[in-house]
The first five atom37 places (N, CA, C, CB, O) and aatype in JSON, in Angstrom:
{
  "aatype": [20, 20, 20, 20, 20, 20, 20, 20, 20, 20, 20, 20, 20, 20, 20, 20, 20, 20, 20, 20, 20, 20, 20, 20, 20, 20, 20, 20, 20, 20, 20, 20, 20, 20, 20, 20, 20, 20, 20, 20, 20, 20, 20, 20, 20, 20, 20, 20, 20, 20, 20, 20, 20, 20, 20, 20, 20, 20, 20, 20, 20, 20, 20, 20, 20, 20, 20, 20, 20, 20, 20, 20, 20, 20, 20, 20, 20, 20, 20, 20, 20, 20, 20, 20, 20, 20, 20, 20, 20, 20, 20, 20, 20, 20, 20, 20, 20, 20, 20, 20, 20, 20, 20, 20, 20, 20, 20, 20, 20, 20, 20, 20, 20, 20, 20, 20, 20],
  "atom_mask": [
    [1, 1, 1, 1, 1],
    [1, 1, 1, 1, 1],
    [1, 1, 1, 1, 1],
    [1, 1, 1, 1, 1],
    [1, 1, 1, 1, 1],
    [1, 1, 1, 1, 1],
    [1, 1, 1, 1, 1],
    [1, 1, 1, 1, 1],
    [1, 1, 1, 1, 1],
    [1, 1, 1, 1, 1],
    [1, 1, 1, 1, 1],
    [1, 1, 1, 1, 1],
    [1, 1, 1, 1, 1],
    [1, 1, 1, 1, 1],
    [1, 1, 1, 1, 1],
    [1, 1, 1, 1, 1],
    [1, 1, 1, 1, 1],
    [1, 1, 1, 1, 1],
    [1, 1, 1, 1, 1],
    [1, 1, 1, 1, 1],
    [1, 1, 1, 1, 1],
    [1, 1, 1, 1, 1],
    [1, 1, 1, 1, 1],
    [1, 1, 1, 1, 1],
    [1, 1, 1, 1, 1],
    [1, 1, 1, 1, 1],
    [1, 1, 1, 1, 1],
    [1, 1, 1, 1, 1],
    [1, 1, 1, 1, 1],
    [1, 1, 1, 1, 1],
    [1, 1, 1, 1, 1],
    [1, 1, 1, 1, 1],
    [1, 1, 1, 1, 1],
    [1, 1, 1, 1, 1],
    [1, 1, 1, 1, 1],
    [1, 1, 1, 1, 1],
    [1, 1, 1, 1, 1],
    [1, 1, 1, 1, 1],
    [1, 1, 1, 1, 1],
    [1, 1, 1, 1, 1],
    [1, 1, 1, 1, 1],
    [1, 1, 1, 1, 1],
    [1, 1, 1, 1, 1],
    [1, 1, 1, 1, 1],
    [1, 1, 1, 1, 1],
    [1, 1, 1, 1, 1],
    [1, 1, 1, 1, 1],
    [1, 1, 1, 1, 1],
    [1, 1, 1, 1, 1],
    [1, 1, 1, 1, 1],
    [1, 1, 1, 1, 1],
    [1, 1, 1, 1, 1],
    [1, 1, 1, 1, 1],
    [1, 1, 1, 1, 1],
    [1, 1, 1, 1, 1],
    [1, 1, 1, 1, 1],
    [1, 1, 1, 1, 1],
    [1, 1, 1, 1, 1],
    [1, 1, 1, 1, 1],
    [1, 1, 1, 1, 1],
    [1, 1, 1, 1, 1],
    [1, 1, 1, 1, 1],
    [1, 1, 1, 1, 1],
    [1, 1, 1, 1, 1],
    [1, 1, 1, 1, 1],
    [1, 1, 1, 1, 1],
    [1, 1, 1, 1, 1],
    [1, 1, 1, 1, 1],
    [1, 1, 1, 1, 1],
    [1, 1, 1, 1, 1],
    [1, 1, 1, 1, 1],
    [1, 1, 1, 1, 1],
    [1, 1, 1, 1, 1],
    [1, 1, 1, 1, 1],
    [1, 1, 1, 1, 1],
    [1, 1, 1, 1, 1],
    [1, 1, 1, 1, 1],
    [1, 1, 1, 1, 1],
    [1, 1, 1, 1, 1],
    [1, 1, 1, 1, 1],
    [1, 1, 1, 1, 1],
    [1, 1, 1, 1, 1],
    [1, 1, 1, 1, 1],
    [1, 1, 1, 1, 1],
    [1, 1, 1, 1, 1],
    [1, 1, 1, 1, 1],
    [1, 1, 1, 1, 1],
    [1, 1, 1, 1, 1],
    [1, 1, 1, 1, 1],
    [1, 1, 1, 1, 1],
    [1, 1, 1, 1, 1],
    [1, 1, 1, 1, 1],
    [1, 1, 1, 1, 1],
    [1, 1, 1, 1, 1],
    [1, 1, 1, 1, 1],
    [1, 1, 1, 1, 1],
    [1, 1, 1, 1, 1],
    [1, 1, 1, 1, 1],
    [1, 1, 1, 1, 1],
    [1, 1, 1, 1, 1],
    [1, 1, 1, 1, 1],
    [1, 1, 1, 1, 1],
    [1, 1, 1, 1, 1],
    [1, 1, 1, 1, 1],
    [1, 1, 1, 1, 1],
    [1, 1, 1, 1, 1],
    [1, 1, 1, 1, 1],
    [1, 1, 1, 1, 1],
    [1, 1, 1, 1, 1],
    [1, 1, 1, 1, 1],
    [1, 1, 1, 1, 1],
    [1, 1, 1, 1, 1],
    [1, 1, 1, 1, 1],
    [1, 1, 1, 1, 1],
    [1, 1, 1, 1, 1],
    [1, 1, 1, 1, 1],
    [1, 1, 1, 1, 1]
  ],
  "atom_positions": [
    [[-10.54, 28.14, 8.4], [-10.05, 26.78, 8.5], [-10.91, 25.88, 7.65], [-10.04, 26.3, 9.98], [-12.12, 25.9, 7.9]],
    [[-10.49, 25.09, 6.69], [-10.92, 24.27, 5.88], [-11.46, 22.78, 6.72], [-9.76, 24.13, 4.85], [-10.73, 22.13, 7.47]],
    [[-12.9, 22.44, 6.4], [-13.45, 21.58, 7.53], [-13.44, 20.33, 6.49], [-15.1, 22.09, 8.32], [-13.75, 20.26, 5.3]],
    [[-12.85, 19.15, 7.67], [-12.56, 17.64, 6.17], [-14.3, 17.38, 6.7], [-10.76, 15.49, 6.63], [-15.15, 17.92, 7.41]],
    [[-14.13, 16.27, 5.91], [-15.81, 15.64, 6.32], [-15.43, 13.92, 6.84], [-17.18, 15.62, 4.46], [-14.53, 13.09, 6.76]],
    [[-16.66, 14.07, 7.36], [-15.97, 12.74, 8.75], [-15.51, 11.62, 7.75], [-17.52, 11.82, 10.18], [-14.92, 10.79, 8.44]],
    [[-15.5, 11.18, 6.3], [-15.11, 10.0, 5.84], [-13.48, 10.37, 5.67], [-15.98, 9.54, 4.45], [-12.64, 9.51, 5.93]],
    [[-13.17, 11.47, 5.32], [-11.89, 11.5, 5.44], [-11.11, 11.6, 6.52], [-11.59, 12.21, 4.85], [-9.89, 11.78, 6.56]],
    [[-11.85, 11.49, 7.36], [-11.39, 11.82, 8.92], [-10.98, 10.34, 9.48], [-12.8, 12.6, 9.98], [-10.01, 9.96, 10.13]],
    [[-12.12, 9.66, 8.96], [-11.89, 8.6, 9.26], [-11.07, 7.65, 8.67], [-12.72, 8.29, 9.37], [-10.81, 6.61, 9.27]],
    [[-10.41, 8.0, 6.97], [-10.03, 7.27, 6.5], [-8.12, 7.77, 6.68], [-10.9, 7.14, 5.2], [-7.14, 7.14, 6.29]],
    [[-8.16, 9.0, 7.37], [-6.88, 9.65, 7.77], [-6.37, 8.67, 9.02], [-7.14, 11.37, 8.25], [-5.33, 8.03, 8.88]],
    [[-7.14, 8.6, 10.21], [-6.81, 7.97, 11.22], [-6.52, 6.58, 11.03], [-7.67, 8.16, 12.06], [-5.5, 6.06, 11.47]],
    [[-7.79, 5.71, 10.1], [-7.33, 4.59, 9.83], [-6.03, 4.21, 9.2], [-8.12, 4.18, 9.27], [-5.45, 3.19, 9.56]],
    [[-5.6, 4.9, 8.39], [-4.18, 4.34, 7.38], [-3.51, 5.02, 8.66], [-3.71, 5.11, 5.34], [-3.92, 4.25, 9.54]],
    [[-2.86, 5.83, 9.21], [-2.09, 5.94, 9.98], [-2.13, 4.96, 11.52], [-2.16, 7.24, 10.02], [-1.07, 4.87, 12.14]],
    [[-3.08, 4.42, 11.94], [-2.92, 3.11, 12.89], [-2.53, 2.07, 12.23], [-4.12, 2.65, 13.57], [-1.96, 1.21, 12.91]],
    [[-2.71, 1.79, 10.6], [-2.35, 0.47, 10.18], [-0.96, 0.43, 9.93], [-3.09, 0.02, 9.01], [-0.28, -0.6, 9.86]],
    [[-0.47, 1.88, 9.76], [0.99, 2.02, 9.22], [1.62, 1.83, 10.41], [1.45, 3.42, 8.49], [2.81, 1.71, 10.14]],
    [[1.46, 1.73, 11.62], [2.22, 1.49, 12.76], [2.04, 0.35, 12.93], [2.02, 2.17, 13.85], [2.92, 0.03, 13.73]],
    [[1.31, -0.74, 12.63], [1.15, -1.79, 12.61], [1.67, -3.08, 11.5], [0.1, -1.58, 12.76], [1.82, -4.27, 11.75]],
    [[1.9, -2.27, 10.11], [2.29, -3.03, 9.07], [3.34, -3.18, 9.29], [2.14, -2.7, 7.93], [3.99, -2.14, 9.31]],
    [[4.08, -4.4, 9.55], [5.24, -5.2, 9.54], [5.3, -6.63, 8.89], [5.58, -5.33, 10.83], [5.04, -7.61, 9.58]],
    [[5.62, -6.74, 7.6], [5.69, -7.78, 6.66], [4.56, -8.75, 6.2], [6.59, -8.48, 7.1], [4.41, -9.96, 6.05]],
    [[3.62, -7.25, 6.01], [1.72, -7.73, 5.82], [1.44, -7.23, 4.53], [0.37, -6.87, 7.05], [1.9, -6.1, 4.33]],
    [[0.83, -7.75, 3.62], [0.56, -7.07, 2.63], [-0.94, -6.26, 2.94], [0.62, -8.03, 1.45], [-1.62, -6.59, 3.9]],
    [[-1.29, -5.36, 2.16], [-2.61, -4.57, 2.46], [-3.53, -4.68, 1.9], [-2.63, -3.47, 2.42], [-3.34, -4.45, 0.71]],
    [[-5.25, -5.12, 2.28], [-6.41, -5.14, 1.25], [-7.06, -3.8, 1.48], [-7.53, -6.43, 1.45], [-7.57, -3.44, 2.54]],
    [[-6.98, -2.94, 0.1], [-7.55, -1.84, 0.08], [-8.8, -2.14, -0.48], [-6.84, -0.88, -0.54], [-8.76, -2.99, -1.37]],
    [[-10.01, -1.63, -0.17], [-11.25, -1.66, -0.16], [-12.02, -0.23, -0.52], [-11.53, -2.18, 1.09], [-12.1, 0.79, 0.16]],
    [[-12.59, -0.57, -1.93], [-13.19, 0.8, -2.81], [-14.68, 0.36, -2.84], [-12.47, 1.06, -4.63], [-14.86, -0.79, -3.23]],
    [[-15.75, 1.05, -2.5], [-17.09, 0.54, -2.87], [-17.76, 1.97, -3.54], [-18.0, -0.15, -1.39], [-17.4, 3.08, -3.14]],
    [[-18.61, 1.83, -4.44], [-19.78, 2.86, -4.8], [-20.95, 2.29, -4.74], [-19.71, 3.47, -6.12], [-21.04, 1.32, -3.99]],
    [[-21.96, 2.64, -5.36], [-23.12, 2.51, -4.69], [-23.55, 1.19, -5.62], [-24.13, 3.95, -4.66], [-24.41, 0.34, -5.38]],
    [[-22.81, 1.28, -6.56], [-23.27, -0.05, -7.25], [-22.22, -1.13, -6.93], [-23.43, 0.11, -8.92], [-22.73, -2.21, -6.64]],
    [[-20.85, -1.1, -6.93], [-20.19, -1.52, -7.38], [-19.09, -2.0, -6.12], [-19.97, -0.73, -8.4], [-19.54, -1.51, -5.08]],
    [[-17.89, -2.74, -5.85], [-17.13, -2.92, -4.89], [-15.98, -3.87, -5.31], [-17.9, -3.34, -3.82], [-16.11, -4.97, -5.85]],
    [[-15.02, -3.35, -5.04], [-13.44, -4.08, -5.64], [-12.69, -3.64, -4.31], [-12.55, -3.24, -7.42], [-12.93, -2.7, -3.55]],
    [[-11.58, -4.73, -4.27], [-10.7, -4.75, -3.45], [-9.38, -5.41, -4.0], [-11.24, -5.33, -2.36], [-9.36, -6.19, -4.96]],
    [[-8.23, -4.98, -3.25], [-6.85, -5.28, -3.51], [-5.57, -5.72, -3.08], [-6.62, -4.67, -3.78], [-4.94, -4.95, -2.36]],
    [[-5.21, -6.52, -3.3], [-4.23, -6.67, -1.74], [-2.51, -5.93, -2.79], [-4.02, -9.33, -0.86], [-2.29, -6.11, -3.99]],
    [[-1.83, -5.33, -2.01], [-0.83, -4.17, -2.06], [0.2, -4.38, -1.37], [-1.27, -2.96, -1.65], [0.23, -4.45, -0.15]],
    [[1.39, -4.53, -2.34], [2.2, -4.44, -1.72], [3.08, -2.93, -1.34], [2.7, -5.35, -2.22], [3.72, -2.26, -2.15]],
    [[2.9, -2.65, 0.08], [3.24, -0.95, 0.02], [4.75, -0.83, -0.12], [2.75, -0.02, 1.55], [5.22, 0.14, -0.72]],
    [[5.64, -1.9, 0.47], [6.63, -1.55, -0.03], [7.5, -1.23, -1.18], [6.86, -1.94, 0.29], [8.43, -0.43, -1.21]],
    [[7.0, -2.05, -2.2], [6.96, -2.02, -3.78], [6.05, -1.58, -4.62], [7.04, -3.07, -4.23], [5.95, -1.93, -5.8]],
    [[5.23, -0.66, -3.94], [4.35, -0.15, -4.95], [3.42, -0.73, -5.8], [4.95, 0.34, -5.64], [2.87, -0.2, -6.76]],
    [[3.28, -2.01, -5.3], [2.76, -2.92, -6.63], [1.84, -3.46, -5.81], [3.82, -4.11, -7.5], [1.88, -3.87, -4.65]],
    [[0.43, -3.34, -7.17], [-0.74, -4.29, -6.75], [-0.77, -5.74, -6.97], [-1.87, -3.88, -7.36], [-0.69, -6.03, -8.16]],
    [[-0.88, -6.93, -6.0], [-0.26, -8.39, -6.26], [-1.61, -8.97, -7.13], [0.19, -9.44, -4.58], [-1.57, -9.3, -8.31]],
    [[-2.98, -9.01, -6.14], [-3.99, -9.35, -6.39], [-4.97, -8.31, -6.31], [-4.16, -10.28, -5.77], [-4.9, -7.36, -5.53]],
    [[-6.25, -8.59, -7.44], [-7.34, -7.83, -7.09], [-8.27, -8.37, -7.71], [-7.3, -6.52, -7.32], [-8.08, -9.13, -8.66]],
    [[-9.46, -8.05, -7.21], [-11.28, -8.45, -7.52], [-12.06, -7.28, -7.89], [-12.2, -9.06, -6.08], [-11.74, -6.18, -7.41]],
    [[-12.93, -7.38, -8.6], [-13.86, -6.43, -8.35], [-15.46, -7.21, -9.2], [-13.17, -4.78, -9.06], [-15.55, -8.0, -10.14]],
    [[-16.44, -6.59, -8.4], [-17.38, -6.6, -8.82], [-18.0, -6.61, -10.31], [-17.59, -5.92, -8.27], [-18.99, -7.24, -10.68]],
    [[-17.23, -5.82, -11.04], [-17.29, -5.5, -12.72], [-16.79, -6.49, -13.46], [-16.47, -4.27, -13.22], [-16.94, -6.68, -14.66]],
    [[-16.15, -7.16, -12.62], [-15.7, -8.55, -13.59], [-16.8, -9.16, -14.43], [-15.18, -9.84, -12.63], [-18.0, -9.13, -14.13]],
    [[-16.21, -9.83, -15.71], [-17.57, -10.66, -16.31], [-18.23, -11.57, -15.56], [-17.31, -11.46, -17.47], [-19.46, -11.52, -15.49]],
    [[-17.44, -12.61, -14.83], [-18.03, -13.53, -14.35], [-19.06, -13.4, -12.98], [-17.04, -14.32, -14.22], [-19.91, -14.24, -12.72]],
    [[-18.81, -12.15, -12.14], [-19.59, -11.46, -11.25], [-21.11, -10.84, -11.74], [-18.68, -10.38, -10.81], [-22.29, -10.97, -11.42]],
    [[-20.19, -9.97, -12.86], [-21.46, -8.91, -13.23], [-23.29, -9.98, -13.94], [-20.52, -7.61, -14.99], [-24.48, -9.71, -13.81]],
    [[-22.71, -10.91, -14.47], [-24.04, -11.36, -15.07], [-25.23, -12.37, -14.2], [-23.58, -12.16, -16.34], [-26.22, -12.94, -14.65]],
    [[-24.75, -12.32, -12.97], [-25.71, -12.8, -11.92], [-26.61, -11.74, -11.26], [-24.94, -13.46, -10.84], [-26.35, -10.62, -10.81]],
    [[-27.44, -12.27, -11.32], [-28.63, -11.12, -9.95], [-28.15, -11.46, -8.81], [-30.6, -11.47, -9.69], [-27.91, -12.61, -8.45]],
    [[-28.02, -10.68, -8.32], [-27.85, -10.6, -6.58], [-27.29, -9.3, -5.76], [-26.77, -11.74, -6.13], [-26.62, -8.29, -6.0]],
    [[-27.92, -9.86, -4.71], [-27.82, -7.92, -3.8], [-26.63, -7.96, -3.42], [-28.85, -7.4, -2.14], [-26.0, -9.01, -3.31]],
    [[-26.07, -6.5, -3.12], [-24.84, -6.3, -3.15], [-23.79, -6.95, -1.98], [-24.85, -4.98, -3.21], [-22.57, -7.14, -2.03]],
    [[-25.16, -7.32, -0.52], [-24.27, -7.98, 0.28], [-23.95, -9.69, -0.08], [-24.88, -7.77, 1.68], [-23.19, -10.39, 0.59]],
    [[-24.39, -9.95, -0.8], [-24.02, -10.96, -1.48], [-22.64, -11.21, -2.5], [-25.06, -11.07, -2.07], [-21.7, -12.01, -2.49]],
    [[-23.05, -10.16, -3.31], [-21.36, -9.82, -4.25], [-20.5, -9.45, -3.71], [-21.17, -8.82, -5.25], [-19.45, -9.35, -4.35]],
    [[-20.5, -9.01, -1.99], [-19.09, -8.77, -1.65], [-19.08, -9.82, -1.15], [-18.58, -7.66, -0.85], [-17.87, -10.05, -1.15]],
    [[-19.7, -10.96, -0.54], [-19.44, -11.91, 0.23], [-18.75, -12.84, -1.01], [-20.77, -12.44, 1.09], [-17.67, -13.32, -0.69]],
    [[-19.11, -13.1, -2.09], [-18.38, -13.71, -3.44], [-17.34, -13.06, -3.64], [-19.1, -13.68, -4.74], [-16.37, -13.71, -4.04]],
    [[-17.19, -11.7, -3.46], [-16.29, -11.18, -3.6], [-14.73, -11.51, -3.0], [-16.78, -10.26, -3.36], [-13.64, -11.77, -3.52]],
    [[-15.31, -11.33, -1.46], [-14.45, -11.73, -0.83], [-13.78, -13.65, -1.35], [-15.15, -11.44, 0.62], [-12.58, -13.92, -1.46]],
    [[-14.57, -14.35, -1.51], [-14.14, -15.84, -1.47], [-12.99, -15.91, -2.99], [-15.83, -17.06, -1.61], [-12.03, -16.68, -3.1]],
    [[-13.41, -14.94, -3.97], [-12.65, -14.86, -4.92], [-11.43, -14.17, -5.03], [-13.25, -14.58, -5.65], [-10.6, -14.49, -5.88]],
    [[-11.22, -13.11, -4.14], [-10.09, -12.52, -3.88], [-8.93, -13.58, -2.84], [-10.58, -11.11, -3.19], [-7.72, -13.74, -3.03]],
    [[-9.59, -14.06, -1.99], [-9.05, -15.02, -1.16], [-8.47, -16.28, -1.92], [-10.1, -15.4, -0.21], [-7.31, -16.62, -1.71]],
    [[-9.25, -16.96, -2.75], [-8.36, -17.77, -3.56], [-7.67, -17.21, -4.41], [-8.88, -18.66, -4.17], [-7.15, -18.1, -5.09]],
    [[-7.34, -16.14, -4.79], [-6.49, -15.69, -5.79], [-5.12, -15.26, -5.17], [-7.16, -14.56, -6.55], [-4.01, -15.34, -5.69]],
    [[-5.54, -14.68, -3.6], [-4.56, -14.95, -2.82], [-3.77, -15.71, -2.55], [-4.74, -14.91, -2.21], [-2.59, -15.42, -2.36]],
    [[-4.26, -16.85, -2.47], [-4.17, -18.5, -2.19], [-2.92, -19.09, -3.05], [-5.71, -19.36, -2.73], [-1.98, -19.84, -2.81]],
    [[-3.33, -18.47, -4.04], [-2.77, -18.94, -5.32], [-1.23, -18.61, -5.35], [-3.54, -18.25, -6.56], [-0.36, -19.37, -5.79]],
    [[-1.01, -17.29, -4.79], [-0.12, -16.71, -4.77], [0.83, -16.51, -3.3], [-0.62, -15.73, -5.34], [1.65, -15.65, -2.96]],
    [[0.37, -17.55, -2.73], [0.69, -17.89, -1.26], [0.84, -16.31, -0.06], [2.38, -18.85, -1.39], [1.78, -15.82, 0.56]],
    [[-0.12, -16.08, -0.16], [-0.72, -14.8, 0.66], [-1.34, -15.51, 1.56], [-1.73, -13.7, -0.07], [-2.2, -16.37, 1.31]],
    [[-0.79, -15.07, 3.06], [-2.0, -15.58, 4.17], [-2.0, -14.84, 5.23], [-1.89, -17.02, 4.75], [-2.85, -15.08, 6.08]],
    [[-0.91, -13.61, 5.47], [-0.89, -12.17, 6.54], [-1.21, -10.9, 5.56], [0.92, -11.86, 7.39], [-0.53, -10.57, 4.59]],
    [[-2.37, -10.27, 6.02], [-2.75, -9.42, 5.52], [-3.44, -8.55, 6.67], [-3.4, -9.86, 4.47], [-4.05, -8.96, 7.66]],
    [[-3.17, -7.16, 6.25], [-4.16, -6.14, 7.16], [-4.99, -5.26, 6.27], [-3.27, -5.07, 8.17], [-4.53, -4.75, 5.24]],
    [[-6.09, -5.11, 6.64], [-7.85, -4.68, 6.08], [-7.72, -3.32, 6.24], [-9.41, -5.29, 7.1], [-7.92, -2.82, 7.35]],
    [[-7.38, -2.58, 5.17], [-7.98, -1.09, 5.11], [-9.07, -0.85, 4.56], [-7.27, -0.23, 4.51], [-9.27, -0.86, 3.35]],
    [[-10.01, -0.56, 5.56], [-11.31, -0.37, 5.14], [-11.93, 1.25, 3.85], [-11.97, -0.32, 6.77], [-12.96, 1.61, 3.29]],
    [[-10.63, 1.68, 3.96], [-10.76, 3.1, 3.14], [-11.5, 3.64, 3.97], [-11.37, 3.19, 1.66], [-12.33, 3.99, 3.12]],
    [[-12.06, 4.14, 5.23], [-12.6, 5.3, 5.28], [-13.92, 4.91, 5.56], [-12.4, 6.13, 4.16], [-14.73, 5.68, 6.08]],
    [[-14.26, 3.39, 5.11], [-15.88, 3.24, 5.1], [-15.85, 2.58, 6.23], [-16.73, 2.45, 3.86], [-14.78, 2.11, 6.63]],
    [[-17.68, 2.36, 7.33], [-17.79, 1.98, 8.39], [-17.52, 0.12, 8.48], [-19.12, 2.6, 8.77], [-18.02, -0.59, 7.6]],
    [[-17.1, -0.21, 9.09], [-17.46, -1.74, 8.91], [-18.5, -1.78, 9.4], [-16.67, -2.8, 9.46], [-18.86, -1.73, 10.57]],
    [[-19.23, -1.92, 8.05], [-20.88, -2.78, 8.55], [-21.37, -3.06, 6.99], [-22.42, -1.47, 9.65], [-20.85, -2.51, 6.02]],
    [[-22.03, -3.65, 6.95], [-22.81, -4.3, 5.71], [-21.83, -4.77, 4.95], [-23.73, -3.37, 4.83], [-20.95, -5.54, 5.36]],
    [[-21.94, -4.32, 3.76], [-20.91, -4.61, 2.85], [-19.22, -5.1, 2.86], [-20.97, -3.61, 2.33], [-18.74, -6.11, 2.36]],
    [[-18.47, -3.92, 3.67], [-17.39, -4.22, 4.3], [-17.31, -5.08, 5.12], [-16.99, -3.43, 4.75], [-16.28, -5.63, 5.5]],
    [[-18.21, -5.24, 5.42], [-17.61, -6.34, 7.09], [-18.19, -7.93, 6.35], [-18.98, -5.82, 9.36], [-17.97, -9.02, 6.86]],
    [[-18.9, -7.71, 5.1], [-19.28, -8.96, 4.4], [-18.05, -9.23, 3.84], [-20.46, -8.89, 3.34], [-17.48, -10.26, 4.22]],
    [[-17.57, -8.61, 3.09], [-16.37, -9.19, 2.82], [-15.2, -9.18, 3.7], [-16.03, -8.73, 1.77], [-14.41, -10.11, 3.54]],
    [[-15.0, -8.5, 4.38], [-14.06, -8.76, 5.36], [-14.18, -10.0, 6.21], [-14.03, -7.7, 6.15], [-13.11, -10.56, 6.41]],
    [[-15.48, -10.69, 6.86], [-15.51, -11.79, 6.75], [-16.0, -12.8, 6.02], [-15.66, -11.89, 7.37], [-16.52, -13.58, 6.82]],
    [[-16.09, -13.14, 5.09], [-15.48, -13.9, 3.66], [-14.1, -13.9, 3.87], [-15.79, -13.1, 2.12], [-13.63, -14.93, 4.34]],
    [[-13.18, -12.77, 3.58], [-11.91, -13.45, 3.56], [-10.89, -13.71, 4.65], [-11.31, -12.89, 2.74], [-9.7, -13.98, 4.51]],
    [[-11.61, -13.56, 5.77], [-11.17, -14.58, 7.02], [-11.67, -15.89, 7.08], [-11.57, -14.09, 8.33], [-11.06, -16.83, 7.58]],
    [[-13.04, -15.94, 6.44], [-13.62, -17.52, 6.25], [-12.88, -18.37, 5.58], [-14.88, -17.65, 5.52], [-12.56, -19.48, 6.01]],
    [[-12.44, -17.74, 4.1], [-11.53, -18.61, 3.4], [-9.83, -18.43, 3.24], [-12.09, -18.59, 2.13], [-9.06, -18.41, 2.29]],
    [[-9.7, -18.32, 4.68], [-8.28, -18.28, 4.9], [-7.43, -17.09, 4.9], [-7.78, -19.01, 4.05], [-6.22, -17.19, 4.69]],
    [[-7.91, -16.16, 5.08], [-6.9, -14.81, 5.22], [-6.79, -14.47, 6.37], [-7.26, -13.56, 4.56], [-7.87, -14.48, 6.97]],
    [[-5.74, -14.09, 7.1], [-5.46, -13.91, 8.41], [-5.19, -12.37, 8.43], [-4.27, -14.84, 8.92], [-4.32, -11.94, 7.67]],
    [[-6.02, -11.34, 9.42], [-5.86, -10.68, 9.97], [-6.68, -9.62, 10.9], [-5.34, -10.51, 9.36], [-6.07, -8.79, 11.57]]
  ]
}
């Protein structure tokens, strides 16, 4: 028997509770590496990515600052881009990762600046 490892375990259970839950929400998918962190909001019914951020951007990348900081910017910049595009129900797929540090920095960031979910 082929053994998963607990991030996929966890990132199996998560998308399948959100999919019972998504009813006319768009989705923020959430990618981090050890340097780096981007997120997206998705539309699953159409296949199509509406908005996205990431860390690698120019205007991100040429500041110093620790990483729980760039997701917390992170988050405020994805949220107005949202904004922009009149997005305000959304549900948080964390991909698999724990909410704590990083994730949960931006996850609240973009409840701070107006994203509901």
């Amino acid at each position: 028997m082929k053994k998963i490892n607990p991030r996929t375990k966890r990132l199996l259970r998560n998308r399948n509770k959100l999919k019972k839950v998504n009813v006319d929400r768009y989705r923020i998918a959430v990618f981090k590496s050890l340097k780096n962190i981007s997120a997206q909001i998705i539309d699953d019914k159409a296949n199509k990515t509406i908005v996205s951020a990431s860390s690698m951007e120019k205007d991100l990348r040429n500041g110093k600052k620790n990483k729980t900081d760039l997701s917390t910017l992170l988050g405020e910049i994805l949220a107005k881009r949202a904004s922009e595009k009149k997005i305000n129900k959304v549900f948080f797929d964390r991909g698999g990762y724990k909410y704590h540090g990083r994730i949960k920095a931006l996850a609240e960031s973009l409840r701070k600046n107006g994203l509901n979910f």
